[in-house]
N, C-alpha and C positions, 0 to 999 in steps of 0.2 A: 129730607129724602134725597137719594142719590142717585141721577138718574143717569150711565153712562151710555154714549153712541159711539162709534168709529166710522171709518170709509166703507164699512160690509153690512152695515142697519142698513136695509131695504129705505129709499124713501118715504114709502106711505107713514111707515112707523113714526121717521123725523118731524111730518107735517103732522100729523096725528095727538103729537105730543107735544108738536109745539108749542100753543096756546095755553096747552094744561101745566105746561114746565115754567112758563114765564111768570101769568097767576101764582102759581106755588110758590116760585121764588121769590117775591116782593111780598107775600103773605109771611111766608116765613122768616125774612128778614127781618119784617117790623118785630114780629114776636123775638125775636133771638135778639134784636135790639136793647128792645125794652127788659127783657130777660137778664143781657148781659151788664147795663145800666146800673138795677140795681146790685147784682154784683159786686158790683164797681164803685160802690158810694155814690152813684149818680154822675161819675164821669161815662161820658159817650167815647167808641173808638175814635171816632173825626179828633178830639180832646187830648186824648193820650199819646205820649211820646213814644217811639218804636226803639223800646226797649232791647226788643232782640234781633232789630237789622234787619227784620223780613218787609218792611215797608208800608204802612196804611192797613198793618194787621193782615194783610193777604195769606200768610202761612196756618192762617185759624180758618179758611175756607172752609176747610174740609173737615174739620173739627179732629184733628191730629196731634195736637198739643198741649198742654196742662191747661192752657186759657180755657177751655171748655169740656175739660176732662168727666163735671158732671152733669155735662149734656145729655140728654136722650139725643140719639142719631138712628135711623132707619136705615139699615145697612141693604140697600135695596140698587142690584145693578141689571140692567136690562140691556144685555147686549151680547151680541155672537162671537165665540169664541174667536181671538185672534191678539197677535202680540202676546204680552206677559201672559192673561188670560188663559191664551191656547195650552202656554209651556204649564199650565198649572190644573189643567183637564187630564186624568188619567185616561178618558175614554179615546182623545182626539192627538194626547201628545205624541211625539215620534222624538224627540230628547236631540239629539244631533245625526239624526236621518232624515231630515225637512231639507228639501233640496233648496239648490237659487231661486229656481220659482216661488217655491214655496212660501220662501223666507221675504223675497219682496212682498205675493201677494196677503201675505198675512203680517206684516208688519215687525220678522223675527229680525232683523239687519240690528246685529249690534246687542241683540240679548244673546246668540249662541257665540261660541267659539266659531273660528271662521271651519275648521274641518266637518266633511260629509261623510259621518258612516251606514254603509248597511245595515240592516234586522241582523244578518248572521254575523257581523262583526260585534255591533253592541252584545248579540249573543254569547259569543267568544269570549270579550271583555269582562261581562259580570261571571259568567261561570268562573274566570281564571280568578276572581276577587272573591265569590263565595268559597273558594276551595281553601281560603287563606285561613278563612275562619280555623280555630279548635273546636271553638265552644258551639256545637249544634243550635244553640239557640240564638246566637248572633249569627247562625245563617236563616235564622225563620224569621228574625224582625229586619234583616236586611231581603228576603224574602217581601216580607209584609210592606217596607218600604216604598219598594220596585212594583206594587201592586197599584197604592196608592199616589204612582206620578206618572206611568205608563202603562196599563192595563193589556194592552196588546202583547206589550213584550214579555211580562209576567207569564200572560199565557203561552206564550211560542217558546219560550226558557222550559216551562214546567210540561212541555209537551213532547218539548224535543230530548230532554233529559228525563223523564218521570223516573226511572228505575232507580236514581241519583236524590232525585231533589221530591219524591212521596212522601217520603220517611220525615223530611223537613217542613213540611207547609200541613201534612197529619200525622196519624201516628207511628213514631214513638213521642215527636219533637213538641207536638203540638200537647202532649198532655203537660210538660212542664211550663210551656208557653200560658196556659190558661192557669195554671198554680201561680206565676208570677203576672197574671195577667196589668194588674195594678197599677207593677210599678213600670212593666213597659208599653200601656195605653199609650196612641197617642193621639189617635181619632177615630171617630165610631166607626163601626167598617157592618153595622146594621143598626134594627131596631132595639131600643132598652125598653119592653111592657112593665113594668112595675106595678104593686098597688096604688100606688100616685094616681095611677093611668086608670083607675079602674071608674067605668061609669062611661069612658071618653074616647074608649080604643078606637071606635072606627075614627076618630079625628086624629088621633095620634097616626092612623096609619095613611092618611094623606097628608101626612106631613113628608114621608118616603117620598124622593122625586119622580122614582116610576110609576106610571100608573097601569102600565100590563107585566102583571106578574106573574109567571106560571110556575115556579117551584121556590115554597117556602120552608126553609130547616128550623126549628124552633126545638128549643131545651129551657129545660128549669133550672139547669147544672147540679143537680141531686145526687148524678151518678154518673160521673164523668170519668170515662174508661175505667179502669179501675182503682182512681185514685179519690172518689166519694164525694164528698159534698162540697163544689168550687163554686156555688151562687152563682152569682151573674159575672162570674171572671169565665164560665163554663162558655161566650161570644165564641171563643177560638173554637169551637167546633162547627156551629153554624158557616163559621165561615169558611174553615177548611175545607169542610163537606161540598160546598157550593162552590170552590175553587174547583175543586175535583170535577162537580157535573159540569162546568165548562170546557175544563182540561180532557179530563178522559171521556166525556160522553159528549159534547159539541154543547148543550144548552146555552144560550148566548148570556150572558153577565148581568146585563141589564133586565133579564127577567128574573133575576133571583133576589130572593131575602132573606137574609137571614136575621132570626130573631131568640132573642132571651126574655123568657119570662121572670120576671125577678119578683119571690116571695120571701127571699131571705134565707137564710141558710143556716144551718145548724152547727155549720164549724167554728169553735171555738177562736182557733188561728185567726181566720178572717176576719172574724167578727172584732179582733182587738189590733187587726194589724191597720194604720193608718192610710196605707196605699192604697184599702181595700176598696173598689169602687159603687158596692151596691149597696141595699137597702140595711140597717146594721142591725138586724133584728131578727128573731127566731123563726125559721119556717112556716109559713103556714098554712094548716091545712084544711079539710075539710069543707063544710059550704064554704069559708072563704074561698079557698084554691080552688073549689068546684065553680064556681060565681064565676071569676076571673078567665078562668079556660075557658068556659062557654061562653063569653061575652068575647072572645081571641078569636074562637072560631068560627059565633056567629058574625062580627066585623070582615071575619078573611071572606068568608062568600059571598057578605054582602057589597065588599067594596072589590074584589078580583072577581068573583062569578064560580060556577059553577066547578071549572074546570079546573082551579088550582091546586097544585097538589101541595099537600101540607104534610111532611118527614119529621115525624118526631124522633128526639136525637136525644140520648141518656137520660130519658126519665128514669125514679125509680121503679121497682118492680111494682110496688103497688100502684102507682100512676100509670104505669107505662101500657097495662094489660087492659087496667078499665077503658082509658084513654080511646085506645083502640077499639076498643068491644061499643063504647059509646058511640063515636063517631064514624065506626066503619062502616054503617048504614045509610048514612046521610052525606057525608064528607065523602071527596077523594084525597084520602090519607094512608101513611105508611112508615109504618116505624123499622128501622134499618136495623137494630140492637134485636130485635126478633126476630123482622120478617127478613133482613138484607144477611142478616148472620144465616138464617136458615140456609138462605137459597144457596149459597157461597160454597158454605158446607156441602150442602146435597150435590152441589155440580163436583166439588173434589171428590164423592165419596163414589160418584155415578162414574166418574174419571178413572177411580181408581179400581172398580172392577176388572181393567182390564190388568191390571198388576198382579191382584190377588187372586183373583178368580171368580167364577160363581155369580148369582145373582144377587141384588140386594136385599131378596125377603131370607137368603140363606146366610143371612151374617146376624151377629148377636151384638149390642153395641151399648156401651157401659158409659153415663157420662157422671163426669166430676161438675158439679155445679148443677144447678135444679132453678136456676133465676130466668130474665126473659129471652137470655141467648139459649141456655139449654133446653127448656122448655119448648121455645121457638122452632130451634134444629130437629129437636125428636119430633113434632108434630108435622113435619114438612118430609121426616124422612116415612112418619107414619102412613101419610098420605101419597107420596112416591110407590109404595109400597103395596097401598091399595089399587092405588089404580093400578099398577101392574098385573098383580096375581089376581083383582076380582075381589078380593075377601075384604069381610069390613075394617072399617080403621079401628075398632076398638082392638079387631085380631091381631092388625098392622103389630100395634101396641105392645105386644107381650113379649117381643123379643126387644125392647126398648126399657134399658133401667137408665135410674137416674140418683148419683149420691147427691144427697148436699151436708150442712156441716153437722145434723143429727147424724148421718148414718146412712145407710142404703133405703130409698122410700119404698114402705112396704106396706100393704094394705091394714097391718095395726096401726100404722100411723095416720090415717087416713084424715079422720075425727080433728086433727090436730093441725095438719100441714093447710096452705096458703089453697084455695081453689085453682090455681093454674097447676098445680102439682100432683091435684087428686086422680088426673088417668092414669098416673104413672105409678101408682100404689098397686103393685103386683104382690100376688102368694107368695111370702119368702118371709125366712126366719129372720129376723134383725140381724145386721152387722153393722158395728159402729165404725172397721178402718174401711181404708182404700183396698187396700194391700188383698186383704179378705173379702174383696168383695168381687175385686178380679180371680180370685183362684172359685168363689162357690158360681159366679156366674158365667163364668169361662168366654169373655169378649173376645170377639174380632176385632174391634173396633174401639180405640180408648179416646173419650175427645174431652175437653178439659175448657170449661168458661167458669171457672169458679174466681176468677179474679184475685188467686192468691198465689202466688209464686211458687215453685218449688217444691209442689205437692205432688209431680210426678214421680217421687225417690225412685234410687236403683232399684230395691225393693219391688216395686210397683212394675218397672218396665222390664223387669227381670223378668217378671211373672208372665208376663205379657209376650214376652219372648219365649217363656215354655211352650205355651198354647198355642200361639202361633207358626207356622216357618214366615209370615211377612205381614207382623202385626204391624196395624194402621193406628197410628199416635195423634192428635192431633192436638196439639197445646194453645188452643185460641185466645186464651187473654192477654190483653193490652196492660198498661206497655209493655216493652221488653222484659223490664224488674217481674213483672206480674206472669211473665208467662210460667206454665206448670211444668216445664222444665226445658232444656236449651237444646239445640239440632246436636251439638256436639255429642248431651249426655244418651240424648236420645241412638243416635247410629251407633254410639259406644258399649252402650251397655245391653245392645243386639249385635253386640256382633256385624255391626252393616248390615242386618236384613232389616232393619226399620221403615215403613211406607210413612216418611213425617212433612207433615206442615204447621205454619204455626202463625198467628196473628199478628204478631209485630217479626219483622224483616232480622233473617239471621244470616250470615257470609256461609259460604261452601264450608263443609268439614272433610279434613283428610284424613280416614282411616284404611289400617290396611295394605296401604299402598293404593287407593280408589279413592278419586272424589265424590261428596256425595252434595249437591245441591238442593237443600229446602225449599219446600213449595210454602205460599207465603197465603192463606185461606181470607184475605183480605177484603172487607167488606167494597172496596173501591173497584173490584172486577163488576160486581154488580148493579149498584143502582145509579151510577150513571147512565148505563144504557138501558135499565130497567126507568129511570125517568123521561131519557129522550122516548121511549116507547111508546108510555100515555102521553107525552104530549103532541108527539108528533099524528098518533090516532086521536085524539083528542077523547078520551078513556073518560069515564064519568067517577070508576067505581074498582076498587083494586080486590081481586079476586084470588084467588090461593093458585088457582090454573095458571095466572101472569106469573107468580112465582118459581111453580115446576116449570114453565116455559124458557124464563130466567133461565133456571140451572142445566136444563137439557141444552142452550144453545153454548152456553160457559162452556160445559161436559164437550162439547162437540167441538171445541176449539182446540181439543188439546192436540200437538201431532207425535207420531212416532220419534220426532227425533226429541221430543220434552220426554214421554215413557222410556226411553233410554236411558236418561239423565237420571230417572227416579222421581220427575217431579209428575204431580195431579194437576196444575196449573200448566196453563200459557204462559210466555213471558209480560210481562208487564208493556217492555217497546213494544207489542203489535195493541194496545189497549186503546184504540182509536177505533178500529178493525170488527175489534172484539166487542166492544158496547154497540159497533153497528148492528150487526148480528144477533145480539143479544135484546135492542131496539125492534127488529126486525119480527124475532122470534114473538116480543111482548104483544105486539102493535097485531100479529094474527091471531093469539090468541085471543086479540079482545074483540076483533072484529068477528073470528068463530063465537065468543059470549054473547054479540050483542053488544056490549060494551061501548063501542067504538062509535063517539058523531061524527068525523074528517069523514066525509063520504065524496064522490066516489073513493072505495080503498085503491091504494097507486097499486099497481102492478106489482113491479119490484119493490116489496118494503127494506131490502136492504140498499140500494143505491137509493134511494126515498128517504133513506134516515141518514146516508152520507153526503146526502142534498142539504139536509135540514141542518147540520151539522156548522156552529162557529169555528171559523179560520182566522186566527189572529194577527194574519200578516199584514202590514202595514197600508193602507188605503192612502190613494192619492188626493190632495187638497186642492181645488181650484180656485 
């Protein structure tokens, strides 16, 4: 057992352990003697010759060399971060911004270079070295790198740059990042639940070093963006997610976890590629997978409390709808692929009335996809819709279709389609295209989560452009390859009157002689600051109202000189701002529910949510 101290162990600690360190080491000795003995054919070290010039064997202390390679050792250090130590804490390191003091009182003299730079110099430095990159993904694992040896500055880089460096640390970059997750692992950046684990999980989960944790991202990898079944390579999104709720919504770092459930995976690929990291075996589902989740969720409340919030992240559709429907009762949970698509949506769509015109119960709105994002979005716009006009949600309803890859859902098919699908079974003759389904139902509104690329044809957007003079497009699936067609073909094939935004990040298009800048319908406007929300109220229970409140405060962010530009969104640089606000707006709505235990409510819950909010700027050492 290895116990180390320096000059910053508190005394009591040194006397404390004194007498227990001395015993141990003379205990141990005999045994590693005797041990090593017979080893040795019954030669003693005192006996043998110093083969390798370290002197009386002293170089095997520490058990670092072949002579004891199959030792057991307790790799056990008890001691406050400083010297090597310090430089090797992402939470505490400052890399070469540790000033003279610094560097005396913590022992750095002689491990840095002699130079002192600022936060916004090293800033400067790595931005001018990730731009060097080609390859997108060797700027997310030197991303990832910079995470895992200075954590401050990770964040102040990805905060000060976000419009730059999103796209790199999530989507688009991050979906290939988890396809190759394997081969570029290089240390756990969360939790791995496996069926291994099953029977044990509350003990697996105090193995985690924090022990207050209030927002957990957790995925199966079943359905990871729209690239399908990445098993437990699927880590890269919990962690990006959670990157995000520090970066853009202030949640501090050290409260978050993120987690993979590993049941195995049905991809082929994986399942034969040697890199691949997880369990090597076929999905599984049913009471098993039912078993495994419920013993996840009852460990999460039993060992964090009441209050944590747990974001499930790319289930598939059948997981992801029960999941919810199960635990939305008991848990505080929320799945983003539903509920975070919805509200996102509904905030561009609430935005974009002021483009088009009109109310939102007077618009007709046609979606490509019928899975838990499309599903999700119609039932949020349903319910925007109700509360508006009064009228019930079933009426909301009927001005809400939905294709998926049978055809138009119509109430013949009812019998037959998935129960998240069955409101949306309206009076309507079958149609099996797209194309056709836009000219018999005549949309305002075209929005597209079917997670397959390129299904918006000219065809389609044409049509879209007869009906409309400023039809609203909006192509949400992930990645870029996936989205349902590109900002280009989109303003192109209207002529420039297109109202478009899309899921993954597109560049300005110049037609016409006019730029047109894409608004970008990204889940990351919202549940950052829809997380700071309930935590910062301390929310027991996530309500469809926190949601519309979401998007009403998003909607309200937009300014006249963004509706100039053509976009429904903010810019991303005020998204600090913006999740205040959007925190702000959450945190009333749950205190008007009840909802809320933080009592008394503050006053101002938007300077209240940019109080509570992590700053990553570098902290002085004494």
């Amino acid at each position: 057992m290895l116990l180390s101290f320096n000059a910053n162990t508190p005394h009591f600690l040194r006397k404390a352990f004194g007498c227990l360190i001395g015993r141990r080491e003379r205990k141990i000795s005999g045994v590693m003697e005797s041990t090593l003995k017979e080893m040795r054919n019954g030669e003693s070290v005192l006996d043998m010759t110093d083969e390798r010039g370290v002197g009386g064997g002293v170089g095997d202390i520490y058990g670092e060399d072949r002579a004891t390679e199959d030792q057991l050792l307790t790799p056990w250090s008890f001691t406050i971060a400083s010297g090597h130590s310090l430089l090797r804490d992402p939470r505490y390191n400052k890399g070469l911004a540790f000033t003279e003091a610094e560097r005396d009182a913590h022992y750095l003299r002689g491990l840095l270079p002699p130079v002192i730079l600022s936060q916004e110099h090293q800033e400067k430095r790595l931005m001018h070295t990730l731009r060097q990159y080609q390859v997108p993904l060797h700027r997310y694992m030197a991303m990832m790198d910079l995470q895992e040896r200075n954590e401050r500055l990770f964040y102040k880089l990805l905060i000060d740059h976000v419009e730059e460096l999103l796209p790199v640390v999530y989507t688009p970059v991050v979906g290939e990042a988890c396809q190759k997750y394997g081969s570029i692992f290089r240390r756990p950046q969360g939790l791995y639940i496996s069926l291994k684990e099953k029977g044990k999980i509350f003990e697996v989960l105090k193995n985690w070093p924090e022990r207050s944790i209030q927002v957990i991202v957790v995925t199966d990898g079943e359905r990871i963006l729209g690239l399908g079944d990445l098993g437990c390579q699927g880590m890269g999104i919990p962690v990006g997610k959670l990157s995000l709720y520090t970066a853009l919504g202030g949640v501090r770092p050290s409260v978050c976890l993120p987690v993979t459930i590993d049941v195995g995976t049905n991809n082929k690929h994986l399942l034969e590629d040697e890199f691949y990291i997880g369990l090597r075996q076929r999905r599984a589902t049913g009471q098993e997978y039912a078993e495994l989740l419920d013993e996840f969720m009852s460990a999460v409340k039993q060992n964090y409390g009441e209050k944590v919030l747990v974001q499930f992240e790319d289930f598939a559709n059948h997981n992801a709808f029960e999941l919810l429907k199960k635990y939305g009762t008991t848990h505080l949970v929320f799945n983003d692929d539903i509920q975070g698509t919805a509200s996102v949506v509904l905030a561009g769509l609430v935005a974009a009335l002021r483009l088009v015109g009109g109310a939102l119960a007077d618009h007709t709105f046609l979606f490509l996809g019928a899975g838990e994002a499309g599903t999700g979005i119609a039932e949020l716009i349903a319910l925007e819709v109700s509360k508006k006009t009064k009228a019930p949600v079933e009426e909301a309803r009927k001005k809400i279709w939905l294709v998926d890859s049978k055809g138009l859902i119509v109430s013949s098919r009812k019998e037959s389609i998935q129960h998240f699908k069955q409101p949306w079974a309206h009076e309507h003759e079958p149609i099996k295209e797209l194309v056709d389904a836009v000219k018999a139902i005549k949309p305002s509104v075209l929005i597209g989560t079917s997670g397959v690329g390129k299904t918006f044809t000219k065809e389609v957007v044409e049509a879209m452009a007869a009906l409309n003079e400023k039809p609203l497009i909006l192509a949400l699936s992930n990645p870029t390859s996936q989205s349902e067609c590109t900002a280009e073909e989109a303003y192109t094939w209207t002529e420039g009157r297109a109202i478009f935004a899309s899921g993954s990040p597109f560049d300005p298009v110049k037609y016409d002689g006019k730029v047109f800048i894409p608004g970008q319908a990204n889940n990351a406007y919202i549940f950052p600051g829809f997380g700071l929300g309930i935590i910062m109220s301390g929310t027991i229970r996530v309500h469809d109202d926190l949601l519309l409140a979401a998007s009403e405060a998003l909607a309200g962010q937009v300014t006249e000189e963004n509706y100039e530009k053509g976009l429904i969104y903010p810019p991303f640089s005020n998204i600090r701002k913006i999740s205040a606000h959007i925190a702000a707006n959450v945190a009333a709505k749950a205190y008007e529910l009840g909802l809320a235990t933080r009592l008394p409510r503050p006053q101002d819950l938007v300077k209240y949510a940019e109080s509570c909010m992590y700053t990553p700027v570098y902290r002085q050492y004494r």
